[in-house]
KESELUM-803694 format. One record per residue (C-alpha): residue number from 1; residue in three letters; z negated, x, y. Coordinates in steps of 0.25 Angstrom, whole numbers, plus 5000, padded with zeros to 4 digits. Layout:
N
SITE num residuo    Z    X    Y
SITE NUM     ALA    Z    X    Y
...
//
This chain:
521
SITE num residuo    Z    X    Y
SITE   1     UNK 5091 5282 5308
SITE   2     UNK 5085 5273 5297
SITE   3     UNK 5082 5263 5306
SITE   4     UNK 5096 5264 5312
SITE   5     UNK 5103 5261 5298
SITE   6     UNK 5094 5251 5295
SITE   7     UNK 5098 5244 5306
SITE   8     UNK 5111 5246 5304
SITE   9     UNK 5111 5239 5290
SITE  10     UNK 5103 5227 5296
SITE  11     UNK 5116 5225 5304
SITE  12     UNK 5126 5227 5295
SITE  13     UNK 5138 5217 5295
SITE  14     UNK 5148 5212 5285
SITE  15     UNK 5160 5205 5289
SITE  16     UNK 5155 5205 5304
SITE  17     UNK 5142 5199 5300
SITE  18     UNK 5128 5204 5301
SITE  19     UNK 5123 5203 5286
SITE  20     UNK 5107 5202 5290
SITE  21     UNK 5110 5195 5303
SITE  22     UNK 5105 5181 5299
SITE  23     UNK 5114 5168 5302
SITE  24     UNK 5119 5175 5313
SITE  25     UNK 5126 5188 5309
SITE  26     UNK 5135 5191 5320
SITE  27     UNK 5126 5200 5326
SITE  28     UNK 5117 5211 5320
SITE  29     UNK 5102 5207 5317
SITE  30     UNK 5096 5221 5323
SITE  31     UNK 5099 5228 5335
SITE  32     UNK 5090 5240 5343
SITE  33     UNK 5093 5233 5358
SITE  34     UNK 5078 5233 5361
SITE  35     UNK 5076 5247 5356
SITE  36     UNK 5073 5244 5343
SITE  37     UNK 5078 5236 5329
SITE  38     UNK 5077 5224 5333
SITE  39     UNK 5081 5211 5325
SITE  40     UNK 5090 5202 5332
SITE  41     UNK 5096 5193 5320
SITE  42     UNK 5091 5179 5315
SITE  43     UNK 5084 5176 5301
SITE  44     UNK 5094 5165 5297
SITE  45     UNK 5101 5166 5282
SITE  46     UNK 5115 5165 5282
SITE  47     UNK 5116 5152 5269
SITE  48     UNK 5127 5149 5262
SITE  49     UNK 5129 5136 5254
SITE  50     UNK 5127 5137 5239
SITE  51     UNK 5127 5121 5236
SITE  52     UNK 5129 5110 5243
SITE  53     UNK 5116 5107 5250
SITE  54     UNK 5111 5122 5247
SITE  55     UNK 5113 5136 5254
SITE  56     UNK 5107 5150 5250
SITE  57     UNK 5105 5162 5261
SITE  58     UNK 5113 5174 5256
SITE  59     UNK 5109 5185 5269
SITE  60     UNK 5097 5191 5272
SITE  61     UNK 5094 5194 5287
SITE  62     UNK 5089 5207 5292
SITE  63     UNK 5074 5202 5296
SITE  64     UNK 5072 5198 5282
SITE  65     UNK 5078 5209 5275
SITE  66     UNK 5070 5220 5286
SITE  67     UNK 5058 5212 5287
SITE  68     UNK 5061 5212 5301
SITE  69     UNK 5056 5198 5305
SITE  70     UNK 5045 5197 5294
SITE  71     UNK 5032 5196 5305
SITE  72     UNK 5030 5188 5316
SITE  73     UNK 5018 5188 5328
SITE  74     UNK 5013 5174 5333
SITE  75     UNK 5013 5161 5329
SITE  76     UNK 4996 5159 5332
SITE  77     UNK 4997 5148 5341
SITE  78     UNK 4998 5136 5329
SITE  79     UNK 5006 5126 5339
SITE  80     UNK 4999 5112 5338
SITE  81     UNK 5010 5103 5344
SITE  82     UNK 5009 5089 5348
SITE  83     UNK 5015 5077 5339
SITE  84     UNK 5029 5071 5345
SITE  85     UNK 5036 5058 5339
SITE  86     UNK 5050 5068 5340
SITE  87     UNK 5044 5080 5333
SITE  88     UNK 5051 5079 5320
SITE  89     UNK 5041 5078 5305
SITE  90     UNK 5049 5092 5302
SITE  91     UNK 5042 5099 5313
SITE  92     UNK 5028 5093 5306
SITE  93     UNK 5021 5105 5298
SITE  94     UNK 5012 5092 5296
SITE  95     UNK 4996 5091 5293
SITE  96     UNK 4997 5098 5280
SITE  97     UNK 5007 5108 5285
SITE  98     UNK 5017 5107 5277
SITE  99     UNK 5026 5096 5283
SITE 100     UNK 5029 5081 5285
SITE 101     UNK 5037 5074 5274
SITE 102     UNK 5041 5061 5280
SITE 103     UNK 5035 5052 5268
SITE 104     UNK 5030 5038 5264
SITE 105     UNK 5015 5036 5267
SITE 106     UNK 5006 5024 5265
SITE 107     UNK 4996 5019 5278
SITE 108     UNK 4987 5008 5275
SITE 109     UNK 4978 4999 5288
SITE 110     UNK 4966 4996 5282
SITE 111     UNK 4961 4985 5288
SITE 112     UNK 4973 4974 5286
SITE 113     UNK 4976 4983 5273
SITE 114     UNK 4988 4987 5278
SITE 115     UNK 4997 4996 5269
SITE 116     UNK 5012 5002 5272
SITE 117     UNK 5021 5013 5269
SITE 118     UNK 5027 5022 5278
SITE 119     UNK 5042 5030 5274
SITE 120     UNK 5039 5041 5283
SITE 121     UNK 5052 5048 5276
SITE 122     UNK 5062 5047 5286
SITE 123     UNK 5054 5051 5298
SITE 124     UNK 5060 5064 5305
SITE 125     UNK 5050 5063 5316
SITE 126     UNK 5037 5061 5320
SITE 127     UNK 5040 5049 5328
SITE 128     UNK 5049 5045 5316
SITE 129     UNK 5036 5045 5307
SITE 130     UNK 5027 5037 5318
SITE 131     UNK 5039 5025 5318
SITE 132     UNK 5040 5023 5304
SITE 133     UNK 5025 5023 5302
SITE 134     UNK 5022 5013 5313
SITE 135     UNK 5035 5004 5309
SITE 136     UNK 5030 5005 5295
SITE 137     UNK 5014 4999 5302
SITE 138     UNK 5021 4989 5308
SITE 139     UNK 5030 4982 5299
SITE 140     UNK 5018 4984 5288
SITE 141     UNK 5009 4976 5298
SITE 142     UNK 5001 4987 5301
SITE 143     UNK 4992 4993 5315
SITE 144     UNK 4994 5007 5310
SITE 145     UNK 5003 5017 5320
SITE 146     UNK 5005 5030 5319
SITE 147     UNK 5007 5040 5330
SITE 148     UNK 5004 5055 5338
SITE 149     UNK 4989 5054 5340
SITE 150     UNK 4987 5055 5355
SITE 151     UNK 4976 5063 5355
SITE 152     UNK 4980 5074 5345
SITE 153     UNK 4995 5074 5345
SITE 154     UNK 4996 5084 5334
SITE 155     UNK 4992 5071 5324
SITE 156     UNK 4997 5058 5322
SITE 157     UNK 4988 5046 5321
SITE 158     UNK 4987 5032 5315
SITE 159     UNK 4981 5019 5322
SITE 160     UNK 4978 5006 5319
SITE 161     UNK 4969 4993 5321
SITE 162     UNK 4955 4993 5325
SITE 163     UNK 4952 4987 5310
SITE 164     UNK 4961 4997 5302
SITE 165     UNK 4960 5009 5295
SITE 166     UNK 4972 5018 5291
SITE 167     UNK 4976 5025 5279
SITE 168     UNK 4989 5034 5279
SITE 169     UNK 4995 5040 5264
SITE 170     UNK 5005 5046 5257
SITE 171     UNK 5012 5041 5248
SITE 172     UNK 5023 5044 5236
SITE 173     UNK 5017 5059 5236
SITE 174     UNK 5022 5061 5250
SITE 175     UNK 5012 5069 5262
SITE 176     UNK 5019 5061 5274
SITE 177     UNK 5005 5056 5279
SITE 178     UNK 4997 5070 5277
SITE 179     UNK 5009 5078 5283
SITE 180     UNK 5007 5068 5296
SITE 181     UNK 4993 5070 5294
SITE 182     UNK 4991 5057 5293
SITE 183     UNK 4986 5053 5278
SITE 184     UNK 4973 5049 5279
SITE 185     UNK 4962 5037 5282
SITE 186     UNK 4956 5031 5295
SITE 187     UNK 4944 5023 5299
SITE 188     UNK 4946 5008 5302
SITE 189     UNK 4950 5009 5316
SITE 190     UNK 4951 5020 5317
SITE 191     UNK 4966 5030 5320
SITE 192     UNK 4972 5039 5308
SITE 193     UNK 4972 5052 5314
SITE 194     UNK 4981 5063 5308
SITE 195     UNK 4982 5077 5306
SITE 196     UNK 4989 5087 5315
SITE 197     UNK 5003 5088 5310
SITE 198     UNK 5008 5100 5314
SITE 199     UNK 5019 5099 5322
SITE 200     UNK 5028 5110 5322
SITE 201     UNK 5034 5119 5333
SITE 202     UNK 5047 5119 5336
SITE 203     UNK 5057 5123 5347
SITE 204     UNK 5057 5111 5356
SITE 205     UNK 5041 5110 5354
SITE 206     UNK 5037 5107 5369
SITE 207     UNK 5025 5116 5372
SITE 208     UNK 5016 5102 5378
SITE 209     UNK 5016 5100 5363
SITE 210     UNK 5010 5112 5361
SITE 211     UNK 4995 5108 5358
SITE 212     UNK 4985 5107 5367
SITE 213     UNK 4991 5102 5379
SITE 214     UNK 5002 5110 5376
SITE 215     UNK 5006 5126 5375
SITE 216     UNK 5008 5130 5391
SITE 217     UNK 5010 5145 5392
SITE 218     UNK 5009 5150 5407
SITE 219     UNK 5008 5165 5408
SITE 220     UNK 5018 5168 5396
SITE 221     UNK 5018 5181 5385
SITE 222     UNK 5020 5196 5387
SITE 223     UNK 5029 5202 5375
SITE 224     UNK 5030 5219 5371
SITE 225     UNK 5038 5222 5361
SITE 226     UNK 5038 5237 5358
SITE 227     UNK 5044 5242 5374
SITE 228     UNK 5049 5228 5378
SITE 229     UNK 5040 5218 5385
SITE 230     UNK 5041 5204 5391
SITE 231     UNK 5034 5193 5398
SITE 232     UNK 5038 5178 5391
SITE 233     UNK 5035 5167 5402
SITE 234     UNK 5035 5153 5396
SITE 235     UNK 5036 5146 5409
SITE 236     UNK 5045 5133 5407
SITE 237     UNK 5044 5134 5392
SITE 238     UNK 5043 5119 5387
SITE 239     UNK 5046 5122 5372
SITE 240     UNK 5041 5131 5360
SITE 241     UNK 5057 5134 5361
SITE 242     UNK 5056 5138 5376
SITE 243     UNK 5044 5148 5373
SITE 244     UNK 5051 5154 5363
SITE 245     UNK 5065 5157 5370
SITE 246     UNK 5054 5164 5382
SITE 247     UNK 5050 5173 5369
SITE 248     UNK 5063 5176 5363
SITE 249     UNK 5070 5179 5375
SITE 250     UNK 5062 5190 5380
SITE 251     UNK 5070 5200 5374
SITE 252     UNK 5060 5209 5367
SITE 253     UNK 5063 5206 5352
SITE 254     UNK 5054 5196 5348
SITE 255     UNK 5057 5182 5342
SITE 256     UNK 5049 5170 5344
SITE 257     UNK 5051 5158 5335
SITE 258     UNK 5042 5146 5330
SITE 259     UNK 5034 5150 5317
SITE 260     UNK 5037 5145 5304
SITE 261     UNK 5026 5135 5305
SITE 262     UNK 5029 5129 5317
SITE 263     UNK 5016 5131 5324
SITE 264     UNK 5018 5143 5332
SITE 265     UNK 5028 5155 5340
SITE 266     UNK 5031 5168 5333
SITE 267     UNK 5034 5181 5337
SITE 268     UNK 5044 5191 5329
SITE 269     UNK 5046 5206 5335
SITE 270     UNK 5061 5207 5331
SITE 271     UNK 5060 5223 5336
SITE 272     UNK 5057 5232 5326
SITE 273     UNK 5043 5242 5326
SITE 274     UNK 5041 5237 5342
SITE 275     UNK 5026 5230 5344
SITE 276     UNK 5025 5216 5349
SITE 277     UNK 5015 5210 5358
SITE 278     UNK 5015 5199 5363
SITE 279     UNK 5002 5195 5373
SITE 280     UNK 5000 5187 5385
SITE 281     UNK 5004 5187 5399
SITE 282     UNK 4993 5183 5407
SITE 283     UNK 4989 5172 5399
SITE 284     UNK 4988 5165 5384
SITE 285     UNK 5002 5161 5381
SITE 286     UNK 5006 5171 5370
SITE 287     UNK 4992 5166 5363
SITE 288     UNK 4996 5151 5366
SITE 289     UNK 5008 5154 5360
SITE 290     UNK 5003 5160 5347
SITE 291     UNK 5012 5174 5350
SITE 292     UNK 5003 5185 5354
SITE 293     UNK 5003 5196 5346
SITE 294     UNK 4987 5197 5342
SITE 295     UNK 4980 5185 5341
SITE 296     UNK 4965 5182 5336
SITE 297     UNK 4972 5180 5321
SITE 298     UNK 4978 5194 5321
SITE 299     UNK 4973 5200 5308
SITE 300     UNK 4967 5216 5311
SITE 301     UNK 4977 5220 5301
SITE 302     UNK 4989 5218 5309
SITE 303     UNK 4983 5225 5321
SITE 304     UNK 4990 5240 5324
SITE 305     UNK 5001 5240 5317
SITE 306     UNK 4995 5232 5303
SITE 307     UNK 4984 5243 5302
SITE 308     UNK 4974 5235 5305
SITE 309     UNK 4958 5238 5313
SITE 310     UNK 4948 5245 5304
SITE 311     UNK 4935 5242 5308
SITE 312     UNK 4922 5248 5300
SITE 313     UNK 4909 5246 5298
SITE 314     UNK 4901 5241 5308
SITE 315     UNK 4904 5241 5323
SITE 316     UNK 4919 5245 5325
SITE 317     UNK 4918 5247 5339
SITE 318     UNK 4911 5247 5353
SITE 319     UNK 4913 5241 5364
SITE 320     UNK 4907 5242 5380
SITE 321     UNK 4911 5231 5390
SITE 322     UNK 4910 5232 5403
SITE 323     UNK 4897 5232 5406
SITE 324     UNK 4894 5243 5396
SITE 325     UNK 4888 5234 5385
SITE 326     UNK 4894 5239 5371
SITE 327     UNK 4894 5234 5360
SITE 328     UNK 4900 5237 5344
SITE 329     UNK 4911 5227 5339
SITE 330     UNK 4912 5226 5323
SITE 331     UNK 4924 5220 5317
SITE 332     UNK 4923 5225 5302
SITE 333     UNK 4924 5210 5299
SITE 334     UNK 4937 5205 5308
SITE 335     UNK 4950 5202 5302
SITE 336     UNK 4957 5197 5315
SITE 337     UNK 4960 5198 5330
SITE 338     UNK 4949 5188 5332
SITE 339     UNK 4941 5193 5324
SITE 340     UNK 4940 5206 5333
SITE 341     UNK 4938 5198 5345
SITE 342     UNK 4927 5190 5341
SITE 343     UNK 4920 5202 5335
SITE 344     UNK 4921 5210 5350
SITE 345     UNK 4918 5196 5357
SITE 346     UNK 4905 5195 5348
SITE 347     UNK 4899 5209 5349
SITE 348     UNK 4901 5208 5363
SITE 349     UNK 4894 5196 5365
SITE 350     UNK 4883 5202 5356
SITE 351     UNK 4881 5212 5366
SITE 352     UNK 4881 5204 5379
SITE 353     UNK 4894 5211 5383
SITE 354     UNK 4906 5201 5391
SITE 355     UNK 4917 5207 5384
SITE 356     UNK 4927 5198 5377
SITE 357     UNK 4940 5203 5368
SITE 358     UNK 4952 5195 5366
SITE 359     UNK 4966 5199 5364
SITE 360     UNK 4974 5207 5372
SITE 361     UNK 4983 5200 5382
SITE 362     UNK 4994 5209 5379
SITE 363     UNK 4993 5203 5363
SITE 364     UNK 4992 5215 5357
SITE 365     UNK 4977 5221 5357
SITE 366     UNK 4962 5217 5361
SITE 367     UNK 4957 5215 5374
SITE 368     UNK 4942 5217 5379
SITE 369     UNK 4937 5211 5391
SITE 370     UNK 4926 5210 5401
SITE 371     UNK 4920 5205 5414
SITE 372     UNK 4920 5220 5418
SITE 373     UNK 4909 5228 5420
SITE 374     UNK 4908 5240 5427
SITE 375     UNK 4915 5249 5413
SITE 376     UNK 4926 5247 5407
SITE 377     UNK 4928 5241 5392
SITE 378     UNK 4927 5251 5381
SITE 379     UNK 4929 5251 5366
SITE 380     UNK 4924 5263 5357
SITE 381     UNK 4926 5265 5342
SITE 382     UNK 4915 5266 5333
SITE 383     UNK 4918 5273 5321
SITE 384     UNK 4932 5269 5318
SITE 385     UNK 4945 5267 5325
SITE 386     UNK 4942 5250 5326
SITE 387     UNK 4943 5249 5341
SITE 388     UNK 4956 5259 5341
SITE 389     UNK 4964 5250 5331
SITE 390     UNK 4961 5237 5340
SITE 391     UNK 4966 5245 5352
SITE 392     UNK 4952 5243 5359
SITE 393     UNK 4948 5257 5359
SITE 394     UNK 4946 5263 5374
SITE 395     UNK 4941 5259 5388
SITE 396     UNK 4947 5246 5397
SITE 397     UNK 4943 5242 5410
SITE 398     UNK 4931 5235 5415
SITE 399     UNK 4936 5221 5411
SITE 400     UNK 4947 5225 5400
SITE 401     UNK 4950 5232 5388
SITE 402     UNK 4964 5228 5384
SITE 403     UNK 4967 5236 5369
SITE 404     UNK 4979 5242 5364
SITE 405     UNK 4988 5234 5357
SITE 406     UNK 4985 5234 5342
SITE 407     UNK 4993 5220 5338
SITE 408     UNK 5007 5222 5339
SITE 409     UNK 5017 5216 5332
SITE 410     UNK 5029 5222 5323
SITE 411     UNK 5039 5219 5315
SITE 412     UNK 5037 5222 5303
SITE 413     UNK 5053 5227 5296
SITE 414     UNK 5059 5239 5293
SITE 415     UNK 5061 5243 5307
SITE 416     UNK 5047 5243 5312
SITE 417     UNK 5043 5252 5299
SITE 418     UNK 5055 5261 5303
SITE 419     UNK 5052 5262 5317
SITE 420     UNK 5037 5264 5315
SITE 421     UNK 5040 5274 5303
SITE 422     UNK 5050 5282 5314
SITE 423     UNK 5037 5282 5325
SITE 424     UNK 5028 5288 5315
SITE 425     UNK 5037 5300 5309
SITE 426     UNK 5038 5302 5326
SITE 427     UNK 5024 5302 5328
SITE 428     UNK 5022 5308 5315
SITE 429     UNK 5009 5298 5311
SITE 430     UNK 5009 5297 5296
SITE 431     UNK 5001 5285 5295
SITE 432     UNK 5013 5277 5303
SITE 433     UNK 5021 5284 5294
SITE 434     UNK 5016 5278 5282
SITE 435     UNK 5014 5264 5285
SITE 436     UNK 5028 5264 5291
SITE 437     UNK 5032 5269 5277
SITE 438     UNK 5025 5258 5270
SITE 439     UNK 5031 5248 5279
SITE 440     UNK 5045 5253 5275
SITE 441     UNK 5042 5253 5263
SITE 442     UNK 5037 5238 5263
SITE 443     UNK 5048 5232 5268
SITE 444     UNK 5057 5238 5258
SITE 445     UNK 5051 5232 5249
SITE 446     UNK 5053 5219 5257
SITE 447     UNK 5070 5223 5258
SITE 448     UNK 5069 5226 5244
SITE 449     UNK 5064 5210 5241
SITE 450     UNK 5074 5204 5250
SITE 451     UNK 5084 5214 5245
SITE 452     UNK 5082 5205 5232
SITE 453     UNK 5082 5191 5238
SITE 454     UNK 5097 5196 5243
SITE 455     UNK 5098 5199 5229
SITE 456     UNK 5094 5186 5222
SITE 457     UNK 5104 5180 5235
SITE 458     UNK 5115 5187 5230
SITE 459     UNK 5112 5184 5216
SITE 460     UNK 5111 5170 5220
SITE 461     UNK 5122 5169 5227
SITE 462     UNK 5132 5175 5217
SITE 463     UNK 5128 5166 5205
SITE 464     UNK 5131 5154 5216
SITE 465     UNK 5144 5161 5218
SITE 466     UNK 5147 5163 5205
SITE 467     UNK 5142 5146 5200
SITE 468     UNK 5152 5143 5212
SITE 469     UNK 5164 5150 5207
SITE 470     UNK 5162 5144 5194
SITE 471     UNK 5161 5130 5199
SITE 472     UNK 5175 5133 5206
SITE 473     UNK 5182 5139 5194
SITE 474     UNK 5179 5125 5186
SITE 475     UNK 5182 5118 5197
SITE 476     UNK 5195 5125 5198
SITE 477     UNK 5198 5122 5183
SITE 478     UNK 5195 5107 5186
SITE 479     UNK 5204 5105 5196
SITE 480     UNK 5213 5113 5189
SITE 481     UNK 5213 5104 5178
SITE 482     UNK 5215 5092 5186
SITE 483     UNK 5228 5099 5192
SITE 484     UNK 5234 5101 5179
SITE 485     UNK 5230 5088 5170
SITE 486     UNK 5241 5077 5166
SITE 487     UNK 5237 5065 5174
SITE 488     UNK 5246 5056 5162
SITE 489     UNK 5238 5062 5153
SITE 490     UNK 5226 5062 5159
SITE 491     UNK 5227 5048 5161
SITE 492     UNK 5230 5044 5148
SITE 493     UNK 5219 5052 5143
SITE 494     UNK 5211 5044 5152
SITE 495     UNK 5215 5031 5147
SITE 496     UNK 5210 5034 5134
SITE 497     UNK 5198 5040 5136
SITE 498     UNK 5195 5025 5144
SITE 499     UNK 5199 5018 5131
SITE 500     UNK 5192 5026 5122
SITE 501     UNK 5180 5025 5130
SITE 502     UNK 5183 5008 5134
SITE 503     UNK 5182 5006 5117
SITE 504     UNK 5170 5014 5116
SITE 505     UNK 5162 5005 5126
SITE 506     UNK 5167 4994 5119
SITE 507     UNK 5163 4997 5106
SITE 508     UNK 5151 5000 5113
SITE 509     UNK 5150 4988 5118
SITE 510     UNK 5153 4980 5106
SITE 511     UNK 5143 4988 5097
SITE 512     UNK 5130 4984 5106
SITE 513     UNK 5132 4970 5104
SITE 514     UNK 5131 4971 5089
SITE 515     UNK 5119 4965 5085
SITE 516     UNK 5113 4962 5069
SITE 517     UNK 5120 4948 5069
SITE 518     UNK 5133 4954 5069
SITE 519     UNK 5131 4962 5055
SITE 520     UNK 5123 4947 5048
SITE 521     UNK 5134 4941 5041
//
């Protein structure tokens, strides 16, 4: 089928080397082992150098060009990690969030009137940065130091004496001090207190770092991805490395990684049209950890597949809690998964009733609760389907109401729209159908735009070729004539050209020293 070919060009090979395969082409970038399309290549460009201290990619890898790895889940937590005199400046996102530039800054002591420069420049780490400031103090005759605030390690902070005051600035144009947070003004006697900044996460980020009082995760994360499940137990996990090699090597065709900002783990479904959930096992680790697949920032618009909830016009929908109070809910006015909540948790209050909604521990839906009474929890639609599309239509137990699962996450490629597009002609729902339809459609036009940066690529890399073999060619004729020139004659050549230049300097020379007295007579 279409899905088989398309696959088929994904892998194909030249030369014994997969052409979308990434940096590493010795093996295909798609195979079907877990049932279905599943990406298995990396996103690296294969470079070539063009200059000396220049290289250009000239492949295009098979995520890119399918749209395969284009959405991620996760990455909620905002990781706020602990200041270490080894953590290099390079992992700062810094108080402005846009890096530390190791720089000169100016700090003045009020008080003796105390004024030095700091060359923050060839500082690679944070404790690089204290040493030079506080050698800087000292041989300036200054109480100033620098160093990790004890009580907030995410900031650095600036004493001095009792008597002083402390002023930090830039200087020369430079954002040093405002990317350490420091640029600022203190009190006499009182400490210079920066900003947090921002410390990235990396792979050997221990997890005591973790702010506050470090990121312990005790009960672990449950994973279902389309018929594969698993249960990730971090026990032993030290480092943000550790947690995710537990994640990847559960074998259900996810990938976790660090996020481009630095401040949390993401989540890719590398299976094509399967749905990913990830929830908790009993505890909090997978909210902790910023990866659980709805989260109170999840916008209504994603949920069900990108269809959305539909609420109308007044109440949306009723519930009865256990003890047989009920009460309408109105969410016209919500935009979010919190939003939601907080709506339910309101009107519940409002009617006396103990029922309290949160998300679903299984990550993919809502969950109602109670103290449990003698009749179970129940949910009824008034007047539109609202209740149905955020799966908490029906009857629960006495103490639970745990909805369907209306938050899953898939990724978003040609596949997916293929499989989903094959699941609606079986099933023969026309509305599927159609928004399949669109979603091939769409990411047509997205192969269509990279098929034009391959393009531009090419074209780029032809005219490079084509400046290359001209600077050969007259190379070539270069030292083809210094192969067949008459060294004798060369030389004599030579010779002159040194006379006739030897004259003209000192006919030069002797014209500059005329003055008027030579032409009085």
């Amino acid at each position: 089928g279409i899905i088989d070919q398309l696959t088929n060009v994904a892998n194909r090979e030249f030369q014994s080397q997969y052409l979308f395969g990434g940096r590493q082409t010795d093996s295909p970038p798609l195979n079907t082992r877990l049932g279905r399309v599943t990406f298995v290549g990396d996103r690296g460009d294969r470079r070539t150098l063009v200059n000396r201290e220049f290289t250009l990619p000239f492949n295009v890898t098979v995520d890119s060009l399918l749209q395969l790895r284009r959405d991620v889940v996760g990455g909620t937590s905002n990781f706020v990690v602990e200041l270490d005199p080894n953590v290099r400046l390079a992992d700062l996102n810094g108080a402005g969030d846009r890096g530390v530039t190791p720089g000169p800054i100016r700090v003045t002591e009020g008080g003796p009137g105390i004024t030095f420069d700091v060359n923050l420049s060839p500082a690679a780490t944070l404790g690089d940065a204290i040493a030079l400031f506080n050698d800087a103090a000292a041989t300036a005759g200054s109480s100033i130091t620098l160093g990790i605030n004890p009580t907030d390690p995410t900031t650095l902070r600036l004493q001095a004496g009792p008597l002083s005051s402390i002023q930090v600035q830039d200087i020369g144009g430079n954002s040093t001090a405002a990317d350490l947070g420091i640029r600022g003004t203190s009190s006499v006697g009182a400490p210079l207190i920066g900003s947090n900044v921002n410390r990235r996460i990396t792979q050997t980020t221990p997890l005591s770092a973790i702010e506050p009082s470090g990121l312990s995760l005790p009960n672990g994360v449950t994973i279902k991805n389309g018929d594969l499940n698993a249960t990730v137990d971090f026990a032993g996990a030290a480092t943000i490395q550790d947690v995710l090699n537990r994640l990847n090597g559960t074998d259900v065709g996810i990938y976790a990684a660090i996020n481009d900002h630095g401040d949390g783990i993401q989540i890719e479904n590398l299976i094509a049209g399967t749905e990913l959930i990830i929830g908790e096992n009993g505890g909090t680790d997978a909210a902790r950890l910023g990866i659980k697949t709805l989260n109170g920032e999840t916008l209504l618009s994603a949920l069900n597949g990108g269809r959305g909830v539909h609420p109308g016009t007044g109440d949306d929908f009723q519930i009865t809690d256990s003890n047989g109070v009920s009460f309408g809910v109105d969410i016209s006015g919500a935009a979010t998964i919190q939003d939601v909540i907080d709506a339910i948790n309101v009107a519940a209050g409002g009617a006396g009733s103990t029922l309290v909604a949160d998300i679903s521990p299984s990550g993919g839906g809502f969950r109602l609760t109670d103290l449990g009474g003698p009749n179970p929890i129940s949910v009824d639609n008034l007047g539109n389907p609202v209740a149905q599309e955020l799966g908490i239509l029906g009857t629960g137990t006495t103490t639970e109401l745990d909805g369907e699962i209306v938050g899953s996450f898939k990724q978003s490629g040609i596949f997916t729209a293929l499989y989903r597009l094959r699941d609606a002609l079986i099933a023969d729902d026309s509305s599927e159908i159609t928004e399949a339809g669109s979603d091939i459609q769409r990411i047509q036009k997205d192969v269509i735009n990279i098929l034009g940066q391959v393009g531009a690529r090419s074209k780029d890399m032809q005219d490079r070729l084509l400046q290359t073999e001209d600077a050969v060619a007259a190379t070539q004729a270069l030292l083809s004539e210094v192969r067949d020139v008459d060294f004798v004659e060369a030389v004599t050549r030579f010779q002159q050209a040194q006379t006739a230049l030897q004259a003209s300097l000192q006919t030069g020379a002797t014209s500059l020293n005329l003055s008027l007295f030579n032409f009085l007579g």
